[in-house]
C-alpha positions in Angstrom: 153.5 190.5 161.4 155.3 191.6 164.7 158.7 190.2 166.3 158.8 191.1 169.6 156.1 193.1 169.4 157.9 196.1 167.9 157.9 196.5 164.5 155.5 195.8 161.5 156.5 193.5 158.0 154.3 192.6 155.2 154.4 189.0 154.8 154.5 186.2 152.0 154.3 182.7 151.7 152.6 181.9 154.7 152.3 178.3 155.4 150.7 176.8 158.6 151.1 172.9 160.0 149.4 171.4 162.8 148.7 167.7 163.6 145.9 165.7 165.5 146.6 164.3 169.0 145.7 160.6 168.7 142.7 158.6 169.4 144.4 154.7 168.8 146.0 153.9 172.1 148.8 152.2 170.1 150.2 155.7 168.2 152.6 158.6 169.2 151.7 160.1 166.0 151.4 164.2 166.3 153.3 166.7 166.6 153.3 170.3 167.9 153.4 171.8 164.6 154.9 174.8 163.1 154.4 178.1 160.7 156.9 180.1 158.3 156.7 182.9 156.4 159.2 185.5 154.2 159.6 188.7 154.7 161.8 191.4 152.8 165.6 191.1 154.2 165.5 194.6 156.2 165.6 193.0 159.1 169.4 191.4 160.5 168.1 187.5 160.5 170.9 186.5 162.7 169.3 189.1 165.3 165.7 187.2 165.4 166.2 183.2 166.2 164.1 183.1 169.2 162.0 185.9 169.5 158.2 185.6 169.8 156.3 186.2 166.7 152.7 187.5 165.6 151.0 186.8 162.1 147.9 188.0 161.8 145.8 186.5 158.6 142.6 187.7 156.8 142.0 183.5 156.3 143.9 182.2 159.3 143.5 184.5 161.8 146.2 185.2 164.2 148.9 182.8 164.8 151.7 182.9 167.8 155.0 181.3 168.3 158.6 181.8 168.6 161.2 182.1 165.7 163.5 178.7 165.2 165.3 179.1 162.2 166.0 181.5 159.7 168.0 181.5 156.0 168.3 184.2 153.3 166.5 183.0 150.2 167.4 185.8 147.5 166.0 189.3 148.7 164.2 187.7 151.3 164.5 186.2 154.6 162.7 182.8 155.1 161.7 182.3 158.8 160.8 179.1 160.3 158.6 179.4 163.8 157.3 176.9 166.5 153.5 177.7 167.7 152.3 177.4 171.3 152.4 173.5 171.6 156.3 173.4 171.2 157.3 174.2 175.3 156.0 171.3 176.5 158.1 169.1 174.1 160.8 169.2 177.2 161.6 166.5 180.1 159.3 167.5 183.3 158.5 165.5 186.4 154.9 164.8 187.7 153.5 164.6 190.4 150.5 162.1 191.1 147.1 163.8 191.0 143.5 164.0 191.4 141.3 166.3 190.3 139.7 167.0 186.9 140.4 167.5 183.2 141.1 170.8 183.5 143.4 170.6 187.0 145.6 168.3 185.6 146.4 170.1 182.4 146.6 172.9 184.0 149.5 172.0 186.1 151.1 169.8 183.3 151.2 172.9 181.5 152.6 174.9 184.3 155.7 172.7 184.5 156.5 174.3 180.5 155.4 177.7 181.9 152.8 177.5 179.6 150.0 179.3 182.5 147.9 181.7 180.5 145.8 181.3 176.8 144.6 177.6 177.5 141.2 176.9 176.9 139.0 174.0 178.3 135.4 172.7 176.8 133.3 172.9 179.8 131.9 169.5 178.9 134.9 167.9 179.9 136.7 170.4 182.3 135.6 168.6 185.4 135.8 164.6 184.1 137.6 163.2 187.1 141.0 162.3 186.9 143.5 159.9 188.8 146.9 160.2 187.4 150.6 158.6 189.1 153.3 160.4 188.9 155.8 160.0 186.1 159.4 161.4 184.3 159.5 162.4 181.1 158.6 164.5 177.7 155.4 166.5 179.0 154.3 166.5 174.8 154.6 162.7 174.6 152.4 162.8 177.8 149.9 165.1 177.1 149.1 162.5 173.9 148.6 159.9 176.0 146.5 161.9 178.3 144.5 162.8 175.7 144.1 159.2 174.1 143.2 158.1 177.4 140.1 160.3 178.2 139.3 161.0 174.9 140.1 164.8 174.4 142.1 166.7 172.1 144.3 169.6 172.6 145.0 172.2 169.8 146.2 175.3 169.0 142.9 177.5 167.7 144.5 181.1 166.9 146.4 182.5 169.7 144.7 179.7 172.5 145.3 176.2 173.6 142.3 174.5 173.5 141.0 171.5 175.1 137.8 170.2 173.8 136.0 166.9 172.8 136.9 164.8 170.2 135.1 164.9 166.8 133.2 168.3 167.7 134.6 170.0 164.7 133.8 169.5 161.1 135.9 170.0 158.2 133.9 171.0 154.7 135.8 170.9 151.7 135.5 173.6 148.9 137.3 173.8 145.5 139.1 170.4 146.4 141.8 170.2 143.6 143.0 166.7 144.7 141.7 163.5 146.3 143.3 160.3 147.0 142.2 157.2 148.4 144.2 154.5 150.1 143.3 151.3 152.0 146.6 149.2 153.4 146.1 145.6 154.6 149.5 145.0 155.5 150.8 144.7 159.2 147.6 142.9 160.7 148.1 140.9 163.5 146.7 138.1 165.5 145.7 140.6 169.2 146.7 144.1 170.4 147.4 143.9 174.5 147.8 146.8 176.7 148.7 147.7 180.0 146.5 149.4 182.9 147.1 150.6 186.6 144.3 150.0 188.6 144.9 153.0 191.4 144.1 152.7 194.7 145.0 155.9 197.7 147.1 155.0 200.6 147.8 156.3 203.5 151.1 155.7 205.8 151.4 152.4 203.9 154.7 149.9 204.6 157.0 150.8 201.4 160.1 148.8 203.3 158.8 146.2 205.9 160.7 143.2 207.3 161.6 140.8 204.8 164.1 143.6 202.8 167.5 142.4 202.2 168.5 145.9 203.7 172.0 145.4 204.7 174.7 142.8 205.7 177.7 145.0 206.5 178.3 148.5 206.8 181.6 150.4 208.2 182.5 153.2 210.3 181.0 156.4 208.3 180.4 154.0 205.6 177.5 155.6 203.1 175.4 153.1 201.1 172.6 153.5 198.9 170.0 150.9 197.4 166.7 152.0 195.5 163.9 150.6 196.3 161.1 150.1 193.2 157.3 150.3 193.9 154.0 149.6 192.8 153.0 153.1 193.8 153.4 156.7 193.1 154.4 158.4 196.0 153.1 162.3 197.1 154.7 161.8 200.5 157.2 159.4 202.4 157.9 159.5 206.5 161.9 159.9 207.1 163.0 156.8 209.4 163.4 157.4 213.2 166.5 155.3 214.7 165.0 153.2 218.0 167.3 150.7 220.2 165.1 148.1 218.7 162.0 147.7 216.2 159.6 144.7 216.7 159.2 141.8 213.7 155.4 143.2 213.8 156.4 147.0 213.9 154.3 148.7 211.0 152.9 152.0 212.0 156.1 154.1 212.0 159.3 154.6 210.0 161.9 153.4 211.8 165.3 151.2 212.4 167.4 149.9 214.9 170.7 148.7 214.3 172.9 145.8 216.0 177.0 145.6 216.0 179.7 143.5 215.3 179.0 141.4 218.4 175.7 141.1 217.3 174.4 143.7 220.3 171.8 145.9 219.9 173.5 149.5 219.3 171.7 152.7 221.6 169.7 154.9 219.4 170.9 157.9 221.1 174.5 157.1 220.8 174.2 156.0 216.9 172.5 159.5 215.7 175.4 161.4 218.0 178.3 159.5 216.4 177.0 160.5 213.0 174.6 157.3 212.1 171.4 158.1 210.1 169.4 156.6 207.5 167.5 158.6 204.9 164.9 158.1 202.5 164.5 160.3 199.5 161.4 159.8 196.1 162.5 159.0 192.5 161.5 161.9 190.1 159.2 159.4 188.3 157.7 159.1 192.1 157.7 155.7 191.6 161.3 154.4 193.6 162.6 155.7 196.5 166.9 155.7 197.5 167.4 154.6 200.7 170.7 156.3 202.1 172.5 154.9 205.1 175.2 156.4 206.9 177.4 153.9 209.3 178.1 155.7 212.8 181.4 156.8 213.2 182.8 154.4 216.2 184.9 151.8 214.2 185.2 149.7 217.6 181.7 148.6 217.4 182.0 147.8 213.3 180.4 146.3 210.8 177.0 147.7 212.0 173.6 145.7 210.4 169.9 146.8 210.5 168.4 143.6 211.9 166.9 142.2 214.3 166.2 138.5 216.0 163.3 136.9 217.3 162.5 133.1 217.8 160.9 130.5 215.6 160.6 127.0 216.6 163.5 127.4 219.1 166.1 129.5 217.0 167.0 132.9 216.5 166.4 134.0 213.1 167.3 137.4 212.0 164.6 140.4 210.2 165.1 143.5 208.7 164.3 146.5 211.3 164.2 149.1 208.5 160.4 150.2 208.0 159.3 153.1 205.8 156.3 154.7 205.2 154.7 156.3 202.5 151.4 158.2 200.9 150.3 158.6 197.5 148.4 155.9 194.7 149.2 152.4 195.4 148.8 150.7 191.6 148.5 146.9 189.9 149.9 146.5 186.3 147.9 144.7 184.3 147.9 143.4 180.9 144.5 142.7 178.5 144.7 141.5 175.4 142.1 141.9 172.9 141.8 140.0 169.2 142.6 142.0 166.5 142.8 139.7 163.2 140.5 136.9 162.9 140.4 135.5 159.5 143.5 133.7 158.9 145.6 136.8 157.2 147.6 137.8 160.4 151.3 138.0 159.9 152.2 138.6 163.5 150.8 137.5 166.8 150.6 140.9 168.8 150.5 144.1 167.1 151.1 146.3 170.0 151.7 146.4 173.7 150.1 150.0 174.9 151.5 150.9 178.1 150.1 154.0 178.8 149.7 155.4 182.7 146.8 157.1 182.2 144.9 153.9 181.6 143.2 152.7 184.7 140.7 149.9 184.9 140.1 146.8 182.6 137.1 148.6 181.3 139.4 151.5 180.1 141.5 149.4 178.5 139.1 147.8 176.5 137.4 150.5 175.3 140.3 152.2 174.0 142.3 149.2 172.7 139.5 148.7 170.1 140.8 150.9 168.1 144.1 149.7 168.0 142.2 146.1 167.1 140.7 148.3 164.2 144.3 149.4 163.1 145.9 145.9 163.4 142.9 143.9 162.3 141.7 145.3 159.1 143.2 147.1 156.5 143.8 150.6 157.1 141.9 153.0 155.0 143.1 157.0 154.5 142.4 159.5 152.4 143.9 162.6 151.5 143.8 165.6 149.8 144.0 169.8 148.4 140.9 171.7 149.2 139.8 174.7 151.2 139.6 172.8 154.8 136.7 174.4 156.9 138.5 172.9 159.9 142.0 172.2 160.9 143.2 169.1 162.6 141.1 166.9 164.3 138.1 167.8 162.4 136.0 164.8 160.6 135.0 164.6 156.9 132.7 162.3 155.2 133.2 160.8 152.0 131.4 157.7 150.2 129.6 157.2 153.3 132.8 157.0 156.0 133.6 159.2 158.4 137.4 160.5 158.7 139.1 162.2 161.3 142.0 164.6 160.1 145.2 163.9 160.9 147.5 166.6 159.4 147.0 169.6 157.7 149.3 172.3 155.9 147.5 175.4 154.9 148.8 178.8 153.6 146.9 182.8 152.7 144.6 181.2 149.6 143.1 179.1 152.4 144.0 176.2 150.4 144.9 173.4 152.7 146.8 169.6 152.2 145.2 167.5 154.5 145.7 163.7 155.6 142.8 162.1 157.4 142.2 158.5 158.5 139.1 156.0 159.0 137.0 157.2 162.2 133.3 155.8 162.1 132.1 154.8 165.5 129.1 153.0 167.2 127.5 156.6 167.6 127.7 157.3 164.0 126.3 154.3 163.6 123.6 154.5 165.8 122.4 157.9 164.1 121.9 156.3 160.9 121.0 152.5 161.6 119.8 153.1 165.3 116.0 152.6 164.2 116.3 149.3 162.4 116.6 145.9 163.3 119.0 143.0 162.8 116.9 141.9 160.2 116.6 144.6 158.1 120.0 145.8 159.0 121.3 142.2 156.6 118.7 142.7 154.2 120.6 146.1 153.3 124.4 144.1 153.7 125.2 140.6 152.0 128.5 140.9 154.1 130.2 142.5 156.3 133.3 143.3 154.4 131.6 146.3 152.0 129.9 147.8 155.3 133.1 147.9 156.8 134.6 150.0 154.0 131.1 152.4 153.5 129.8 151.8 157.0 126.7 154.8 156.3 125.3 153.1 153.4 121.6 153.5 153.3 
C-alpha cells in the first residue's frame, strides 16, 4: 500500500464495499462505497486524513481512493478510505445537453473533477441523449441517469466504468452461507411517474404580454420577481428598452415603460438616468430573476412596464416586458401503471418517480415496470458468504431465478457477503421459453404464482 505515493506498508484486514446503481425507477438505493485496511502504527495517523491511497491485492487487484478516517486500534492504525465514486457525492449545477452516453457523463463528471480513468462500453457510448438542466447532488443524479437508460457505473480496480446492465456474472465457490427471503408487505394498488417530454427552442417568448410584471416602481427603486418555466434554458436574450413595444411584439427582448401621468417614458432618457432591466438563469436552468432598476428622475415616478391599446372602445393596459430564451422546452407528465391486482394492496400508490431523465410515455412505462414488480408482488432476495466471481451488479441464478447483486463486502480470502435481489426479465425468459407455445408454456405451469417465484423452470 502507498499514501501519497511515497512510501510502502504491508497491509491487514482488507475489507472492500461497493453497491449497485439501481435498475427500479422508484429506488435511491447505492452508494459510492468504501475500503479500510490496518497497517502497523509507524505512520502519525493524524498526518494522513485525506491523502490518496493505493492497495494493491493478489485477489482484488488494485484499489484507489482517498483516506477519511482513521483510529488507533492497539499497535495498529485502522484506516477508513472513500474509492473513486465518492467526488461526485457534492452539489453541482447542469447544464441541459445533447449528445451521447458517453458526452453527458463525461461532463457530469467533469463538474467533480473527476476527468481521467472513466471507462465507457462502446455498446452504449453513443445512445443518444437529451437531458435539462438541473441543481443538485451529481451522485443522486448519476443513479437516476443510469436507471433511466439502463447502464451501470462502477468502480472496476483503478477505472470508472460505464457498461450495460447484467453483462457480468457472479459464480459462487465455497459458499459458507445462503439465505432466502420473500417480503409481501408494502404492495400497493399503482406506481405513477413523471416524464418530460423535451422539445428544442429557439428565441422562444419566456415573458410575453399577459405577465403581471409591475404596478409601481420608484426613483432607483430595484425589484426582483423570478419567473418559473417549463424549460431548461442554455441561453436567454437581455431586454432592450424601446419608447414603446406593440401588444403583438414577439421577436425581440424588449420593454418600454410609461410614468406617473401615464406617458410613455423616452428610451434614451430612461437607460441615461440609470433605468434598466435585467434577466439573469436559475442554476437548476429552469427559472429566470428578472431585475428592474427604476430611473433615477423622481419627477416622473412611479414608473410601470405597460402599455395600452383598444378593445371594443377602451384602453386596456398589457405588459411590454418580452424575454427571450433558447434551450429544451418540456411537458410534465404523470403515468400511472397498476401494480397490485388481487385484492392484497394496503396502499393506493406506491411511488411517484420523478426522475428528469425520463422522457416520453414509452420510457416511462418501460421502466416503471419494475417498480410495479416491487410494489405488486412480494419481494424476493437472497443473500449470502461465498467467493463472489463478480462484484456488484453481477447476476446469479439460483433455483431457477435470476438475481442481480446489490451489495457486496469482500476482503484478501476473496470471501465476499453479498445481497442480491429478484432480476428475471422477458429476455431471460425468451432464452428458455422463446421456442414454445402458450399451450405448452400452461401445460408446464398450473398457475402463475410458482412461475413467478422459479420463473426458469423447465
Amino acid at each position: 500500500m502507498k499514501i501519497d505515493g511515497v512510501a510502502e506498508w504491508d497491509v491487514a484486514g482488507l475489507q472492500l464495499t461497493e453497491d449497485a446503481t439501481p435498475v427500479d425507477p422508484s429506488s435511491s438505493f447505492g452508494g459510492a462505497g468504501d475500503f479500510s485496511f490496518s497497517i502497523p502504527a509507524n505512520v502519525d495517523a493524524k498526518l494522513i486524513v485525506g491523502l490518496p491511497v493505493e492497495v494493491v491485492d493478489t485477489v482484488l487487484g488494485v484499489t484507489r481512493g482517498v483516506i477519511a478516517a482513521v483510529g488507533m486500534v492497539g499497535d495498529d492504525v485502522r484506516a477508513q478510505c472513500t474509492t473513486r465514486l465518492v467526488p461526485l457525492v457534492a452539489d453541482r449545477n447542469a447544464a441541459l445537453h445533447v449528445g451521447t452516453v458517453e458526452s453527458y457523463l463525461t461532463y457530469v463528471f467533469g463538474l467533480c473533477d473527476v476527468t481521467t480513468g472513466v471507462v465507457f462500453d462502446p455498446s452504449i457510448a453513443d445512445i443518444e441523449v437529451t437531458a435539462v438542466g438541473w441543481s443538485g447532488n451529481v451522485w443522486l443524479q448519476v443513479k437516476q441517469f443510469c436507471i433511466a437508460y439502463q447502464v451501470e457505473v462502477a468502480v472496476v480496480g483503478t477505472d470508472i466504468v460505464v457498461r450495460p446492465l447484467r453483462g457480468q456474472r457472479a459464480s459462487r465457490v465455497d459458499e459458507s452461507a445462503f439465505e432466502w427471503g420473500m417480503d409481501g408487505t408494502g404492495r400497493s394498488q399503482t406506481v405513477e411517474s413523471w416524464y418530460y417530454e423535451t422539445t428544442p427552442v429557439t428565441d422562444a417568448v419566456l415573458v410575453g404580454r399577459t405577465a403581471n410584471v409591475i404596478s409601481s416602481l420608484g426613483a432607483g427603486e430595484v425589484y426582483e420577481f423570478q419567473v418559473d418555466l417549463d424549460c431548461s434554458l442554455s441561453s436567454v436574450e437581455q431586454p432592450v428598452a424601446m419608447d414603446s413595444v406593440a401588444y403583438s411584439e414577439a421577436s425581440a427582448s424588449v420593454y418600454s415603460v410609461r410614468d406617473r401621468l401615464d406617458n410613455p417614458v423616452d428610451a434614451s432618457y430612461w437607460v441615461k438616468q440609470g433605468g434598466s432591466v435585467s434577466v439573469s438563469i436559475a442554476d437548476d436552468t429552469r427559472s429566470i430573476t428578472v431585475k428592474v432598476t427604476g430611473c433615477l428622475d423622481a419627477t416622473l415616478a412611479p414608473y410601470r412596464l405597460v402599455g395600452t391599446r383598444v378593445v371594443h372602445g377602451q384602453d386596456v393596459e398589457y405588459s411590454t416586458l418580452r424575454v427571450l430564451g433558447s434551450g429544451l422546452a418540456f411537458k410534465r407528465k404523470l403515468y400511472s401503471m397498476p401494480a397490485c391486482v388481487d385484492g392484497s394492496a394496503t396502499v393506493e400508490v406506491g411511488c411517484e418517480v420523478d426522475n428528469d431523465f425520463i422522457t416520453s410515455w414509452a420510457h416511462a412505462h418501460s421502466l416503471l415496470l419494475w417498480a410495479a414488480v416491487r410494489y405488486g408482488s412480494p419481494q424476493i432476495r437472497v443473500s449470502g458468504q461465498a467467493v463472489l466471481g463478480a462484484g456488484a451488479g453481477a447476476r446469479i441464478l439460483d433455483d431457477f431465478t435470476e438475481y442481480r447483486v446489490r451489495t457486496v463486502s469482500r476482503g484478501p480470502s476473496g470471501e465476499a457477503s453479498y445481497e442480491a435481489e429478484w432480476d428475471t426479465t422477458l429476455g431471460d425468459l425468451d432464452a428458455v421459453w422463446g421456442e414454445q407455445n402458450i399451450g405448452e408454456f400452461n401445460d408446464a405451469h398450473s398457475t402463475i404464482g410458482p412461475y413467478n417465484v422459479r420463473p426458469l423452470t423447465t
